[in-house]
C-alpha positions as CSV (number, residue, x, y, z in Angstrom):
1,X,86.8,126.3,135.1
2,X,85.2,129.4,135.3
3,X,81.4,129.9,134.0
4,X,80.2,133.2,133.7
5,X,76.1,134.6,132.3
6,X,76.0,137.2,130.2
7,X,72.4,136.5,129.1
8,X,70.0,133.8,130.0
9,X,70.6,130.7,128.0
10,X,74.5,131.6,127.0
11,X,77.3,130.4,128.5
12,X,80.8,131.3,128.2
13,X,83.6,129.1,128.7
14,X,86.7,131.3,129.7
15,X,89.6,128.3,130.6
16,X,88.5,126.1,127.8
17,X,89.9,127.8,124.8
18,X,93.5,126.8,125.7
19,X,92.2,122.9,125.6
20,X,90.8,124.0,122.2
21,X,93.7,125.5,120.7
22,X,96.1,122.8,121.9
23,X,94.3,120.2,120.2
24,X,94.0,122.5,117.2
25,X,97.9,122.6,116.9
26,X,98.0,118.5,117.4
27,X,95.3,118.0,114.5
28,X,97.8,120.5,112.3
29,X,101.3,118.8,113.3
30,X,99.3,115.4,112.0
31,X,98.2,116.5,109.1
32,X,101.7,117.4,108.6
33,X,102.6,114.4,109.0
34,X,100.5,112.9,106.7
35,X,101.5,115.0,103.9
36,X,105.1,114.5,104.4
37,X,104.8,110.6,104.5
38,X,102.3,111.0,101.2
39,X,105.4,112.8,99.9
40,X,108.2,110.8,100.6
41,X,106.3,107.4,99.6
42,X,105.1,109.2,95.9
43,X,109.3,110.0,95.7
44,X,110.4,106.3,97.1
45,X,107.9,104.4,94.8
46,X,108.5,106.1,91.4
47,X,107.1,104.7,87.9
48,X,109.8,101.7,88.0
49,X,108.3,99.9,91.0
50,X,106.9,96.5,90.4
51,X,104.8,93.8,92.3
52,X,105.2,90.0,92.0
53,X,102.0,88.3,92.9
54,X,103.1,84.4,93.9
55,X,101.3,81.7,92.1
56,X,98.8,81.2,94.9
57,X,97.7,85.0,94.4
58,X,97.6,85.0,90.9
59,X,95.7,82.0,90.9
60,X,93.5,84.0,93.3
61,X,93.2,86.4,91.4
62,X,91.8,84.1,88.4
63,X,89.2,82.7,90.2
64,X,87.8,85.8,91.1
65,X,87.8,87.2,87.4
66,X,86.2,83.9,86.6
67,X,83.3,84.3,89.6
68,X,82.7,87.8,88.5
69,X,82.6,87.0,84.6
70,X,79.7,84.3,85.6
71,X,76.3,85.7,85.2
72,X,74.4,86.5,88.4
73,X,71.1,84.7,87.9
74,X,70.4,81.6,86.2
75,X,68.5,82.0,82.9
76,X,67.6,78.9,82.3
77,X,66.7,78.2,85.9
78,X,64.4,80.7,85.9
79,X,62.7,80.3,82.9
80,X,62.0,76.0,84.3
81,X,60.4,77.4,87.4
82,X,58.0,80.2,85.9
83,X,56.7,77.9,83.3
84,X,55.9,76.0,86.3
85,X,54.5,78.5,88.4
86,X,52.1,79.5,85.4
87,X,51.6,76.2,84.9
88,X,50.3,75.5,88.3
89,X,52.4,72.6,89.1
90,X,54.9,74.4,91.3
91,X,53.9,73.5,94.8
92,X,55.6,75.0,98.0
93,X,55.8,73.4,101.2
94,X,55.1,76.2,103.5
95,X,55.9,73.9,107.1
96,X,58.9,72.6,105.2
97,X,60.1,76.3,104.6
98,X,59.6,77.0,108.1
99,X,61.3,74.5,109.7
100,X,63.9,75.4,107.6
101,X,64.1,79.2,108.6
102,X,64.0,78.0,112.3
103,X,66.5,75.7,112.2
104,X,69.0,78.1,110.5
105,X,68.1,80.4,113.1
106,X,68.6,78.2,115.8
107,X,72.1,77.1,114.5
108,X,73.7,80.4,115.2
């Protein structure tokens, strides 16, 4: 490999560019590639090809429509503890919520 300085700070890599151009031509043969297997799967799979989920997937895939129909947060869970907190009767065990913590963290 052959350096050469035409100014200070700038460096010219004269062997280099065949490495460059070789890889260019590999990136462009994949991406040839890719485009002829997204054509010939869009031809293979026209508009009559169908799926069949087994019962154990469409079962699956009932649950999860049921899990993500289910409301994130608990209304009426909420609502019991802040009429506690405001009532003052809400007490937190701070030891017990540490202990807790490191325990969990030791269990990994």
């Amino acid at each position: 490999m052959k350096i050469t300085h035409n100014k200070v700070g700038q460096n010219l890599n004269l062997t280099d560019s065949a490495k460059s151009d070789r890889a260019d031509g590999i990136k462009n043969k994949a991406a040839g590639l890719t485009d002829k297997a997204d054509a010939l799967t869009s031809s293979t799979l026209g508009e009559s090809s169908r799926v069949e989920l087994s019962p154990r997937a469409q079962e699956a895939k009932r649950i999860k429509e049921l899990a993500m129909s289910a409301p994130d947060v608990d209304e009426a869970k909420v609502a019991k503890f802040r009429k506690l907190i405001d009532e003052g009767k809400y007490n937190i065990d701070a030891k017990a919520i540490a202990d807790k913590m490191v325990d969990e963290h030791l269990e990994f």
